[in-house]
Each structure stands twice: as structure tokens, then as C-alpha cells.
N, CA, C and O of each residue as an XYZ file, in Angstrom:
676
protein
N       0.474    -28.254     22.052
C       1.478    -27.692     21.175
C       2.848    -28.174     21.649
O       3.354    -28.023     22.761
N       3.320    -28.758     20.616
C       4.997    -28.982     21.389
C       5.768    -27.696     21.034
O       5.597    -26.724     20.297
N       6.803    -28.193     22.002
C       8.034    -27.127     22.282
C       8.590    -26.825     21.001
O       9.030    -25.684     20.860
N       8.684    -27.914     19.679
C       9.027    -27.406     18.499
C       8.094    -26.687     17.723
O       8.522    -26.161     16.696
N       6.958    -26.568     18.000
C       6.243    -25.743     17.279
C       6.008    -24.274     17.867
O       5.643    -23.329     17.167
N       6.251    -24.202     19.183
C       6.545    -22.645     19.674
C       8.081    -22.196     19.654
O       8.591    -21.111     19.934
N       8.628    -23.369     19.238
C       9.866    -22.390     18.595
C       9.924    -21.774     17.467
O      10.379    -20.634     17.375
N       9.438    -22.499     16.400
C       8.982    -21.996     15.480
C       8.006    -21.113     15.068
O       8.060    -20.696     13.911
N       7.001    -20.703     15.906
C       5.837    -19.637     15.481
C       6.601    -18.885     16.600
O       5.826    -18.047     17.060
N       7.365    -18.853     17.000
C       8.274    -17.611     18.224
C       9.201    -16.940     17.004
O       9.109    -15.772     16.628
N      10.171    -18.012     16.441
C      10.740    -17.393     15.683
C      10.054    -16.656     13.910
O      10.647    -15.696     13.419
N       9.333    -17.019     13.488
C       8.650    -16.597     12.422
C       7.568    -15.213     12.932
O       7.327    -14.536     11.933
N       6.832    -14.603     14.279
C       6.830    -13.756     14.399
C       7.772    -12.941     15.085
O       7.252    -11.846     15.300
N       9.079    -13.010     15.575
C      10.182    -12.404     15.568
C      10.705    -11.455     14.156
O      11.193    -10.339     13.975
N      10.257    -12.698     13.253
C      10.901    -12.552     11.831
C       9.788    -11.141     11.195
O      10.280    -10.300     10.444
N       8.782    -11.087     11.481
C       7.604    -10.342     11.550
C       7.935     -9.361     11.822
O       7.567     -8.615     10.914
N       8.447     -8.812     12.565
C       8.611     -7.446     13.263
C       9.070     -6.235     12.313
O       9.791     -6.463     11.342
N       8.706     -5.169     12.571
C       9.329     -4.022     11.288
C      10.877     -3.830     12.017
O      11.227     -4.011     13.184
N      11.580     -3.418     10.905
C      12.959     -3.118     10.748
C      12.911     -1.430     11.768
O      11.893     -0.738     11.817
N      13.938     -1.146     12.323
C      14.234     -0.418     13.193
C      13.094      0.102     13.679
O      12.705      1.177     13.222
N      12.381     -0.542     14.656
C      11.111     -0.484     15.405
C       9.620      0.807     14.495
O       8.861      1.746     14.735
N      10.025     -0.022     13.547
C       8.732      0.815     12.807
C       7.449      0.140     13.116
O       7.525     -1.046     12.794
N       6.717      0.340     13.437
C       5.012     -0.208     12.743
C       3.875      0.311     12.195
O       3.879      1.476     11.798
N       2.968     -0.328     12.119
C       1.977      0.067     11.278
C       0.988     -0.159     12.057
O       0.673     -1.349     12.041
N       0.327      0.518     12.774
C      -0.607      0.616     13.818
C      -1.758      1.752     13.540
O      -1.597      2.961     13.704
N      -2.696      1.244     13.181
C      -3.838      2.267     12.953
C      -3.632      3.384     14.352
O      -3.118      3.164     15.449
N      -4.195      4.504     13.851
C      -4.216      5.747     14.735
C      -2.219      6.231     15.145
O      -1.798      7.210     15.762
N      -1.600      5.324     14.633
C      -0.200      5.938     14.744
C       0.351      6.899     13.290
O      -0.275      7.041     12.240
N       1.483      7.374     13.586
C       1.602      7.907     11.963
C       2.189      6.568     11.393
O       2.695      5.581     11.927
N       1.807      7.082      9.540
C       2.465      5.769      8.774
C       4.004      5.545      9.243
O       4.329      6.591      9.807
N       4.969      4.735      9.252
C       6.107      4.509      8.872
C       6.395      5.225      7.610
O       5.555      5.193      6.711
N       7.761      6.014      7.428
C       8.176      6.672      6.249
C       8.584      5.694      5.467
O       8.932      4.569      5.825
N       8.526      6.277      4.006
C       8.698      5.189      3.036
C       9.705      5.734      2.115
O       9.102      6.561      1.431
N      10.633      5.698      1.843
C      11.285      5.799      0.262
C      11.511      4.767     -0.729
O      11.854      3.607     -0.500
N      11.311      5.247     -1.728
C      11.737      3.907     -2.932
C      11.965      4.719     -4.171
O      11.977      5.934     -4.367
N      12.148      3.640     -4.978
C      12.241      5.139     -6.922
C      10.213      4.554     -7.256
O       9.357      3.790     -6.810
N      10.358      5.246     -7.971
C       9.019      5.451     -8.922
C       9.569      4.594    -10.065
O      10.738      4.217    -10.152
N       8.489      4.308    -11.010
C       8.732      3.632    -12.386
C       9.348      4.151    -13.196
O       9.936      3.551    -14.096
N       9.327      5.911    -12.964
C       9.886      6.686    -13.717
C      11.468      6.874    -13.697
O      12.228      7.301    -14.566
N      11.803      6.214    -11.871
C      13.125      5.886    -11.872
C      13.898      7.485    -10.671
O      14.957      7.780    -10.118
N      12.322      8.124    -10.873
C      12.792      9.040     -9.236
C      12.357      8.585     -8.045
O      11.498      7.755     -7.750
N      13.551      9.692     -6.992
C      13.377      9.072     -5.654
C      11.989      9.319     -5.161
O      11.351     10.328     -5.461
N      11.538      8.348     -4.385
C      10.318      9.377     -4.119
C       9.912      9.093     -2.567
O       9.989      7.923     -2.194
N       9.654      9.691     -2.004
C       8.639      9.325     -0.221
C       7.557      9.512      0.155
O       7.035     10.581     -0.163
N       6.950      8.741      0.811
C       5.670      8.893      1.224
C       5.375     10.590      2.362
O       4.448     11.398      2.413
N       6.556     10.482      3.015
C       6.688     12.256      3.549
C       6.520     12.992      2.376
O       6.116     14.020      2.919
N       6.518     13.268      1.144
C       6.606     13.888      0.478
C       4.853     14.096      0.110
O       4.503     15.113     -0.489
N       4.297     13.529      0.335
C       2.595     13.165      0.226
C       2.049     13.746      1.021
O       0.850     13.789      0.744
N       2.443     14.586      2.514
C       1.650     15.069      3.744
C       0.570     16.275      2.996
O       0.945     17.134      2.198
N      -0.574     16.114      3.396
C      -0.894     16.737      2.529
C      -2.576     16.252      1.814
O      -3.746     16.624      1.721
N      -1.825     15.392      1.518
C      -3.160     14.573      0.662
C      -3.506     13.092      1.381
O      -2.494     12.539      1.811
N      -4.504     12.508      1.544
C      -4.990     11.120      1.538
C      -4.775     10.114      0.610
O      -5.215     10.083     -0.539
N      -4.082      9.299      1.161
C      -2.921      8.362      0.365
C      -3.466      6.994      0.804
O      -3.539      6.745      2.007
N      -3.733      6.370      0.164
C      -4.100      4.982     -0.137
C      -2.695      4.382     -0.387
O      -2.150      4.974     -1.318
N      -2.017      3.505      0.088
C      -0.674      2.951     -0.655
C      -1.312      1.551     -0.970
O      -1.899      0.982     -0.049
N      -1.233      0.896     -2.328
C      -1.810     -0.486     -2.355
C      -0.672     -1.317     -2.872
O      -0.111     -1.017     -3.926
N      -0.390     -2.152     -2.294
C       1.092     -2.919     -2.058
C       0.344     -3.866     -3.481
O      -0.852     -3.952     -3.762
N       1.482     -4.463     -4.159
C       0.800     -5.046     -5.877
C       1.512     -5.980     -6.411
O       2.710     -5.872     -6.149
N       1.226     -6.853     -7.060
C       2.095     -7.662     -8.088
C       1.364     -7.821     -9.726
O       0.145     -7.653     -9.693
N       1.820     -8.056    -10.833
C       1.589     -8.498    -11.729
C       0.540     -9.734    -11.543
O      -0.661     -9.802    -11.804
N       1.369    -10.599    -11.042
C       1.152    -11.920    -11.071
C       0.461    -12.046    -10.288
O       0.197    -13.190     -9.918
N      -0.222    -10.790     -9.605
C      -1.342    -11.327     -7.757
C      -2.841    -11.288     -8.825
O      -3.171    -10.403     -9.615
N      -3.539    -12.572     -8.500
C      -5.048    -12.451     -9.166
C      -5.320    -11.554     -8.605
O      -5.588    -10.531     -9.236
N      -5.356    -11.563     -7.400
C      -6.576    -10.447     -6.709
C      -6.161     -9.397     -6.784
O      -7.009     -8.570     -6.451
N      -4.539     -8.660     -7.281
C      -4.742     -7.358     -7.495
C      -5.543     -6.927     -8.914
O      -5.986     -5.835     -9.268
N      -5.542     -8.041     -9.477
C      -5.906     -7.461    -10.869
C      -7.536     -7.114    -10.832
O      -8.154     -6.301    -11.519
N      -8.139     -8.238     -9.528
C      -9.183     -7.407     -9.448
C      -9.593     -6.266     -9.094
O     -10.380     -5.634     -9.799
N      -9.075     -5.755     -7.806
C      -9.127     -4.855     -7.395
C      -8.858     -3.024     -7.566
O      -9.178     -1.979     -6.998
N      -7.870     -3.616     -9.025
C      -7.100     -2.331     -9.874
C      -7.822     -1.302    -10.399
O      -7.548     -0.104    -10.318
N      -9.120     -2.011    -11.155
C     -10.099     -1.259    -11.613
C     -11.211     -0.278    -10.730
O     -11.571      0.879    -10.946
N     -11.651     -1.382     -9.489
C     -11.914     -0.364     -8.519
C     -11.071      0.943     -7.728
O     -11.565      1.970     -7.260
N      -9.696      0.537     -7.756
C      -8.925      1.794     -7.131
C      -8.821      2.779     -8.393
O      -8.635      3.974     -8.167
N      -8.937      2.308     -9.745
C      -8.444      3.328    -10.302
C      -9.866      4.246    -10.536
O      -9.738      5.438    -10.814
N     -10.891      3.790    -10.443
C     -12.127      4.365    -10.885
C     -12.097      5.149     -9.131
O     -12.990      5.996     -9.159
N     -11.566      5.155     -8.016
C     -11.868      5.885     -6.626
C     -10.476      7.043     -6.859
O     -10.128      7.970     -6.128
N      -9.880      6.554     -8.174
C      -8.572      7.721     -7.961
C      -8.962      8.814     -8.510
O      -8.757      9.994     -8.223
N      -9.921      7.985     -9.855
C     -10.357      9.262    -10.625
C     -11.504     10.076    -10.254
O     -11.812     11.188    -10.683
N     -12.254      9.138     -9.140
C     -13.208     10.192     -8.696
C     -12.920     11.372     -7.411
O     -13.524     12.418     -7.175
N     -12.032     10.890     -6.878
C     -11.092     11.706     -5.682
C     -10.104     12.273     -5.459
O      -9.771     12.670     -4.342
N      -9.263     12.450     -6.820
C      -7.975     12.911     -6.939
C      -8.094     14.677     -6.926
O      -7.043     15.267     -6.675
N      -9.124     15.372     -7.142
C      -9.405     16.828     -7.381
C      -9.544     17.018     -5.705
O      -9.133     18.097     -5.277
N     -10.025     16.171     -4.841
C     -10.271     16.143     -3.232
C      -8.605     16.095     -2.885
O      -8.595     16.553     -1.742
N      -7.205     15.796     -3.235
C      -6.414     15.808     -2.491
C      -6.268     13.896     -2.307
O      -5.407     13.445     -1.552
N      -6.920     13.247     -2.846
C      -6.650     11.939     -3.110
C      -5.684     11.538     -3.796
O      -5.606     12.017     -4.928
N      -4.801     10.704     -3.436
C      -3.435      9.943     -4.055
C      -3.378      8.700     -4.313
O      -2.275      8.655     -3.768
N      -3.562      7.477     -4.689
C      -3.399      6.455     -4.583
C      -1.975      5.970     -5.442
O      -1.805      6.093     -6.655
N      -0.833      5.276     -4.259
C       0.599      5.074     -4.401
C       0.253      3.108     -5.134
O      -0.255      2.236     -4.428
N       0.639      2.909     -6.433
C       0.667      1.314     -6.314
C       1.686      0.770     -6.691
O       2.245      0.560     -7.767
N       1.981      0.420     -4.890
C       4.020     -0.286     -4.845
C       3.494     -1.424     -5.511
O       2.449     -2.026     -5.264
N       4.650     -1.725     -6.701
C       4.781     -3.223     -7.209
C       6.059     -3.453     -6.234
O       7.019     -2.787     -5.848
N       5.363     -5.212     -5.983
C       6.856     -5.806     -5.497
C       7.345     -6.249     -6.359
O       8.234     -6.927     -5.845
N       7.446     -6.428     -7.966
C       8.083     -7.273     -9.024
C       8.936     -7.278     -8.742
O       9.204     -6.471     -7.852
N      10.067     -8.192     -9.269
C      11.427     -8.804     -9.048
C      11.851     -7.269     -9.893
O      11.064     -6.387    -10.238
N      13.071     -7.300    -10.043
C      14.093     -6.229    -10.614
C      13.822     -6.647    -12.092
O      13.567     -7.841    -12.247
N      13.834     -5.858    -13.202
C      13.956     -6.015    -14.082
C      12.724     -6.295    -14.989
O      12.748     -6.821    -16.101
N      11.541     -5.799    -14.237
C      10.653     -6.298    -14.879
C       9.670     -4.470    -15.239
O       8.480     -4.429    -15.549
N      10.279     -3.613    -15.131
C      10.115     -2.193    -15.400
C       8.906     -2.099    -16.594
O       7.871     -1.438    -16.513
N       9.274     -2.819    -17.543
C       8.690     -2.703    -18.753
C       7.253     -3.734    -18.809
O       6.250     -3.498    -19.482
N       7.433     -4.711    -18.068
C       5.718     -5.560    -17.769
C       5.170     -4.901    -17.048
O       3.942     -4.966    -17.114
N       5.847     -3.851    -15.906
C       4.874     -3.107    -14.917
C       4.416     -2.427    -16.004
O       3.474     -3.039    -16.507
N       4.803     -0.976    -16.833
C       4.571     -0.209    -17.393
C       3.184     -1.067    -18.798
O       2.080     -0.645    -19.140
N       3.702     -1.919    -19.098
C       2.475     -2.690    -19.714
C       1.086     -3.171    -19.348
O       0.005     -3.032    -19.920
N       1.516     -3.915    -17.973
C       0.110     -4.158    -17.166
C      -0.460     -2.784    -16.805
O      -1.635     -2.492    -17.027
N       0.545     -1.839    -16.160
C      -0.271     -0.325    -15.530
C      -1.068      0.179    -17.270
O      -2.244      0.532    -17.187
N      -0.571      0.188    -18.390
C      -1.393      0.810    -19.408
C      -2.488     -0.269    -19.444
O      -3.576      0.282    -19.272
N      -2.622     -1.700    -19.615
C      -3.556     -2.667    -19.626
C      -4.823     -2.245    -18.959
O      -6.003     -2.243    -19.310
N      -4.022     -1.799    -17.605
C      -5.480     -1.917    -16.408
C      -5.993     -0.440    -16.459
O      -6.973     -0.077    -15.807
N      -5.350      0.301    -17.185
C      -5.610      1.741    -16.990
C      -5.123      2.519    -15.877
O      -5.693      3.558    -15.541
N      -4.004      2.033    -15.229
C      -3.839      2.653    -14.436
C      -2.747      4.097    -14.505
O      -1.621      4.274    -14.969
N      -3.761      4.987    -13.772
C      -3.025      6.212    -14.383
C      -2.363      6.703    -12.983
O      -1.620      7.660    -13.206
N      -2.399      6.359    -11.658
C      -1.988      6.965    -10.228
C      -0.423      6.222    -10.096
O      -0.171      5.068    -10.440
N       0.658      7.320     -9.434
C       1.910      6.491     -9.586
C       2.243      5.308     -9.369
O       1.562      4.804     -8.475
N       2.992      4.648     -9.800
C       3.678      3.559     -9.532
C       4.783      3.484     -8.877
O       5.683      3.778     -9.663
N       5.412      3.126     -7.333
C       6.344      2.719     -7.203
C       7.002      1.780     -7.284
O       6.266      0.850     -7.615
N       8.196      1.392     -7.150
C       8.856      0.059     -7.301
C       9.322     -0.122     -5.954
O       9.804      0.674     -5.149
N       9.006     -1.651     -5.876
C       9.685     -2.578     -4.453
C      10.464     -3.974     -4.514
O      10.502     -4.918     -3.725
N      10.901     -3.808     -5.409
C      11.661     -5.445     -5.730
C      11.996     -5.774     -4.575
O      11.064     -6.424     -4.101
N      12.996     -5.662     -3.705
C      13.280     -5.940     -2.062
C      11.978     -6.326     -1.129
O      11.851     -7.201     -0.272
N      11.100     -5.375     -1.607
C       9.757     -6.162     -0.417
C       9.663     -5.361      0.845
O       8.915     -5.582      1.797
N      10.683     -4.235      0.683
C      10.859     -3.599      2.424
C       9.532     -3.085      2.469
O       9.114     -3.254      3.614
N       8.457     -2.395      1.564
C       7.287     -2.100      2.644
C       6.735     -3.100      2.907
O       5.874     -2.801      3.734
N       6.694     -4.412      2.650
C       6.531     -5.715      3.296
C       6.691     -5.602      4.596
O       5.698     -5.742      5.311
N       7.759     -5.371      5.081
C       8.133     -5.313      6.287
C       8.189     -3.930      7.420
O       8.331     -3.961      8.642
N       8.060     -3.029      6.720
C       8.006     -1.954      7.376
C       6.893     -1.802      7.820
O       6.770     -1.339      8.954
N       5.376     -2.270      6.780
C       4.007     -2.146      6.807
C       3.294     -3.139      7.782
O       2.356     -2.962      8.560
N       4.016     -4.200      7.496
C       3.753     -5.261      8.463
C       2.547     -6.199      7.049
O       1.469     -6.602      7.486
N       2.821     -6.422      5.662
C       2.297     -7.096      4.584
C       2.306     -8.563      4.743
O       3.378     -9.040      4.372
N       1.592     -9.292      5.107
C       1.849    -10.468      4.681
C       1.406    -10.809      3.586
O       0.324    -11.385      3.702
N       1.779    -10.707      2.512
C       1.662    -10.863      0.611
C       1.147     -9.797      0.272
O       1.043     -8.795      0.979
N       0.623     -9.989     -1.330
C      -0.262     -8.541     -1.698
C      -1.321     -9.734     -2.286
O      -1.153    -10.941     -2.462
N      -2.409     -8.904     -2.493
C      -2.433     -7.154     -1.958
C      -2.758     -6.471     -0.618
O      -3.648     -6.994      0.053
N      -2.334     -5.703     -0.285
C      -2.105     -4.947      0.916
C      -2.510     -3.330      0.316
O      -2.338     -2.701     -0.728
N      -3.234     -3.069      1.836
C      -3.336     -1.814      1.410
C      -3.647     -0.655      2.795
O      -4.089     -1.053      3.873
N      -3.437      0.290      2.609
C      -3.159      1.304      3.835
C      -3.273      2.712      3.543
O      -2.514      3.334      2.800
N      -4.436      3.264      4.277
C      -4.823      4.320      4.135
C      -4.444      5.004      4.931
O      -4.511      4.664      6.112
N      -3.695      6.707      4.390
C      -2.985      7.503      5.490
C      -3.999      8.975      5.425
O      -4.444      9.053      4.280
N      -4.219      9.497      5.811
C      -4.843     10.998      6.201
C      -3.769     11.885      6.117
O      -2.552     11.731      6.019
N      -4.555     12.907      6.183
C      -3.435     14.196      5.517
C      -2.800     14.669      6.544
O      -2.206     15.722      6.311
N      -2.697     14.174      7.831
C      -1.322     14.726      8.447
C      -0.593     13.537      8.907
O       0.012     13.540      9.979
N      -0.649     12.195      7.877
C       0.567     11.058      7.906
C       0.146     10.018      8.888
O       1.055      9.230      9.149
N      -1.098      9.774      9.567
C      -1.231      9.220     10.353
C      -2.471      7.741      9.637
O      -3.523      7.683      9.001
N      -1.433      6.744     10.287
C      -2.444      5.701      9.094
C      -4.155      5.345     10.038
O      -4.401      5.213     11.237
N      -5.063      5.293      8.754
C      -6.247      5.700      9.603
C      -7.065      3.819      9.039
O      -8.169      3.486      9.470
N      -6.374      3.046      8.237
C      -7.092      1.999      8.365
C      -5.962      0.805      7.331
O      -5.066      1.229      6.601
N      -6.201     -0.281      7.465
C      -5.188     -1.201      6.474
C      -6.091     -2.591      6.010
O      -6.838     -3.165      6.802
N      -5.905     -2.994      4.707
C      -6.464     -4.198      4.825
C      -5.273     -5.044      4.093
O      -4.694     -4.658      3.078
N      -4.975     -6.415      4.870
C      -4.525     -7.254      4.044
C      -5.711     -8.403      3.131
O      -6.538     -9.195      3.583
N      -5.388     -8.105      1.903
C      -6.285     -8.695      1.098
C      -7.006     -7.811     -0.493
O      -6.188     -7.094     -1.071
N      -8.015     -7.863     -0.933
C      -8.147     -6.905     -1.567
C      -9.145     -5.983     -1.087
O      -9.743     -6.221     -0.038
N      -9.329     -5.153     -1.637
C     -10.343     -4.015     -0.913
C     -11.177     -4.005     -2.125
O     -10.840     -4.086     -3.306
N     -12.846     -3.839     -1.346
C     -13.806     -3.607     -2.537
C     -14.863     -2.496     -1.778
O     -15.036     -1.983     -0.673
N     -15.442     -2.489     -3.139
C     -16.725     -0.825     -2.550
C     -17.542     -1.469     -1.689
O     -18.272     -0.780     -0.976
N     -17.585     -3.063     -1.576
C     -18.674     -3.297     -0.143
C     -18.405     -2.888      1.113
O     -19.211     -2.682      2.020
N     -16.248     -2.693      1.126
C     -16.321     -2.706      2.737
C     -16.901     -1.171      3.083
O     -16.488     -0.079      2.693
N     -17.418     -1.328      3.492
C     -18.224     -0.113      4.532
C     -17.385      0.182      5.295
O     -17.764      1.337      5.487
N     -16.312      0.054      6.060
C     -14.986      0.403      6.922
C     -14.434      1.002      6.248
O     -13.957      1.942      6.884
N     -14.082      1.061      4.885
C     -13.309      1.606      3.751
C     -13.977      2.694      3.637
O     -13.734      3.757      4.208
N     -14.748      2.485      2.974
C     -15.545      3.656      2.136
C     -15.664      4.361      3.328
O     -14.980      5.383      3.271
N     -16.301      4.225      4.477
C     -16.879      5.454      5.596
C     -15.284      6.168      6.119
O     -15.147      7.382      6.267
N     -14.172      5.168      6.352
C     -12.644      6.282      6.702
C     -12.156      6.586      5.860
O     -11.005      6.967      6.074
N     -12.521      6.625      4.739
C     -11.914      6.929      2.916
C     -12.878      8.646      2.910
O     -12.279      9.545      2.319
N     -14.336      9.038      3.567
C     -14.815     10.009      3.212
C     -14.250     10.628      4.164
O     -13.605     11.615      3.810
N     -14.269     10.315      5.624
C     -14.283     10.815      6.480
C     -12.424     11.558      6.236
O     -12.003     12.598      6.741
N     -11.892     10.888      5.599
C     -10.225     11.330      5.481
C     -10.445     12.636      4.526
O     -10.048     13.744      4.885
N     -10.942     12.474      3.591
C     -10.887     13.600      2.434
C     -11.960     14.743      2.818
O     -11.740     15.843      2.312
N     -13.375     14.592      3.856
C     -14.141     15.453      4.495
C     -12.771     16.525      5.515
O     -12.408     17.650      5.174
N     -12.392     15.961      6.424
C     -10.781     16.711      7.136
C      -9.934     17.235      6.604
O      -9.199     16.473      5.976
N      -9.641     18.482      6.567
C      -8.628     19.792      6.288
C      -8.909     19.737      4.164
O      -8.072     19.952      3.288
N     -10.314     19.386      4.033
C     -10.895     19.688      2.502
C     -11.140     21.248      2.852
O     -11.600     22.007      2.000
């Protein structure tokens, strides 16, 4: 490896790091989150303690969220009476309010929507692209993450997905 290429993968995970020493470390609590909703209120992930929160980081334009949409929304509707939440941050650029609200009726998606044009849970979460996704337990503590999409095969999922909503049910 030359010296220019560990300057460069030195500085690009530098660049990596969460903003005022946050991370995202399974068995730690999540990093707090604020952003607006689609609806255009403030909203936080503190505000969620409580329930088992899936946050699935999203784009329009990501193929693989579009696969994956239908499976989260069919686990929202079967788990939402359990204290289940599923949060889906779009990162769309600004201004695109009205394609989110189109694709979310398209895919059926009925669980909130936040907005992330900036990308900060990118960085707070520790995302490298979407989809991203991060499961928190009901006293805020993140209990698993996948970068990529999530499906009903992973068995890691599904077994800390029961085991979250089995605790303080």
C-alpha cells in the first residue's frame, strides 16, 4: 500500500465518523434523531421510547428500497398493535415532498415518513447509502442494523425483531 493510499482511506474514514461523537453501536442506545415528518412536524426518535422502532433510511430512486418496502410494510401491519413503529427517513433532495407522498401511496406505505434531504442520519447512524436500517427496542437501545436491504430470510432480523416486541409486551 503506498503512503498515498493510507492517506486517503485515513482521511475518508475520519470523514466517517458521527458528528459530535455519536455512534451507532449495537447494544449502545440509538443516537437521538430529529427531523420534520412529511407532514412538515418536528419529530424525534426520543419521542418513540416506548415502542420498537425499525428506522429504514430510503430513497425514491434506491432499487432495493423499492424492494424491500413491501416487506416492511406487510411487518408494520402485522406488528404495529405489539408497540411496533417502523420510521421511513427519505433522503430525497428538498423539494421533492410531493414524489415522496406519491411513491409512499404507490407502495402502500402507511408507517411515517420522515424527511432527510441533508443526509445527517447518514452520518449520525454511520449509513453508507440506503437502504439502511436499524432496529431500536423499547428503552432506545439499538439492538441490530443492516446496511443493505432487509428480507424475511435474515434469521438475525426476524429472531431480534421478536425477541424486541416479546420485552416489556
Amino acid at each position: 500500500m503506498t503512503r498515498w493510499t493510507v492517506l486517503v482511506a485515513s482521511a475518508l474514514l475520519a470523514a466517517c465518523k458521527p458528528a459530535d461523537g455519536a455512534k451507532a453501536t449495537i447494544g449502545d442506545p440509538a443516537p437521538p434523531y430529529t427531523t420534520l415528518a412529511l407532514s412538515g412536524d418536528s419529530v424525534r426518535t426520543t419521542d418513540l421510547k416506548g415502542k420498537v422502532v425499525l428506522l429504514n433510511v430510503w430513497a425514491t430512486w434506491c432499487a432495493p428500497c423499492r424492494e424491500e418496502i413491501p416487506y416492511l410494510q406487510s411487518l408494520y401491519t402485522k406488528h404495529r398493535d405489539q408497540g411496533f413503529e417502523i420510521v421511513g427517513v427519505s433522503v430525497d433532495t428538498r423539494g421533492q415532498e410531493e414524489n415522496i407522498k406519491g411513491f409512499a401511496k404507490d407502495f402502500g406505505m402507511t408507517y411515517p415518513i420522515w424527511l432527510d434531504p441533508d443526509e445527517r442520519i447518514q452520518s449520525l447512524y454511520l449509513a453508507l447509502g440506503v437502504p439502511a436500517s436499524y432496529l431500536i427496542d423499547r428503552e432506545g437501545i439499538l439492538r441490530w442494523r443492516r446496511l443493505g436491504t432487509v428480507k424475511a430470510s435474515d434469521t438475525t432480523f426476524t429472531s431480534t425483531l421478536a425477541a424486541a416486541l416479546a420485552a416489556g409486551s
